[in-house]
N, C-alpha and C positions, 0 to 999 in steps of 0.2 A: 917616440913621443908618448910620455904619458896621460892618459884621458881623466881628466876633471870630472868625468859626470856618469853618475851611479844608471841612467839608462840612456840606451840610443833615440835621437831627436830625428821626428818626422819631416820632411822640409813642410812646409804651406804656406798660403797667400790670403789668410783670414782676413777680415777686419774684428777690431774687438776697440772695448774700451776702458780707461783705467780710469778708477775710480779713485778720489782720496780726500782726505780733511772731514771725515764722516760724508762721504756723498756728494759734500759742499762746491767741489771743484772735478771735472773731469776731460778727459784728453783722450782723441781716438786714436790706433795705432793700427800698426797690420800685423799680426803674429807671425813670422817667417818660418820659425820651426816650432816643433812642436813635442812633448814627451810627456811622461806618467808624472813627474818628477816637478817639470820648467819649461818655460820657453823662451823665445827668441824674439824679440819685437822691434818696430821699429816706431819710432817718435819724430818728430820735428824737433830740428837742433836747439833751438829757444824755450823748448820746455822743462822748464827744471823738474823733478820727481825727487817726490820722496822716500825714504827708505821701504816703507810697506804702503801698497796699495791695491783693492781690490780689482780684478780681471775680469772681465765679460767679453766670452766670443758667442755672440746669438747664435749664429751657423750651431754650434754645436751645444748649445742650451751648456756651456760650460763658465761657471762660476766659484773662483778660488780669490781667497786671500794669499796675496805675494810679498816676497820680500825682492828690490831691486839688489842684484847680488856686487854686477858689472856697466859701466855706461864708456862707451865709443862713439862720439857722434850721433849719430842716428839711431843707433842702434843700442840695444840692453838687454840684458840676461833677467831672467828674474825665476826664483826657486818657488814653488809654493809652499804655504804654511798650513801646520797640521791644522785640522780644525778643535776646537773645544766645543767638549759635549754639551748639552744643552741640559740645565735641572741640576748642574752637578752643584753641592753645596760645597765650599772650599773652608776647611776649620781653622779657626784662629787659635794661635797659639795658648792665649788667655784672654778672656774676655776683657774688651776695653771701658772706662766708665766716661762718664759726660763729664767734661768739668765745668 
């Protein structure tokens, strides 16, 4: 079999909660596993999610933006996403004018 996933997943029995629609809406879940990488959550069947949504597991003061990768029932994979630096200015190609 080959392994999907660039590191090995911790199991655990977190609680945590997913954030999303800027903060507007939120759903708590249980983390199952856990890695540097992703993890492993579990949801209630009737919750829809959407593709990126921000993580919070208090136990471990841990907070990542995710992308939901896989969803099974209850259950969902979700990868983190890199963060973007904070200050950085992004240059435009040419300046735009008012019309």
């Amino acid at each position: 079999m080959i392994a999907r996933r660039g590191a090995n997943r911790s199991p655990t029995f977190f609680g945590g909660t997913l954030r999303f629609y800027r903060g507007n809406w939120s759903v708590d879940c249980t983390v199952r596993n856990l890695s540097p990488e992703g993890a492993m959550i579990a949801v209630s069947d009737a919750v829809p999610l959407p593709t990126e949504a921000d993580l919070s597991i208090p136990h471990l003061a841990l907070h990542k933006r995710a992308r939901i990768v896989w969803r099974r029932d209850r259950l969902a994979g979700i990868r983190y996403l890199p963060i973007a630096p904070r200050g950085v200015v992004v240059p435009f190609d040419r300046p735009r004018r008012a019309r």
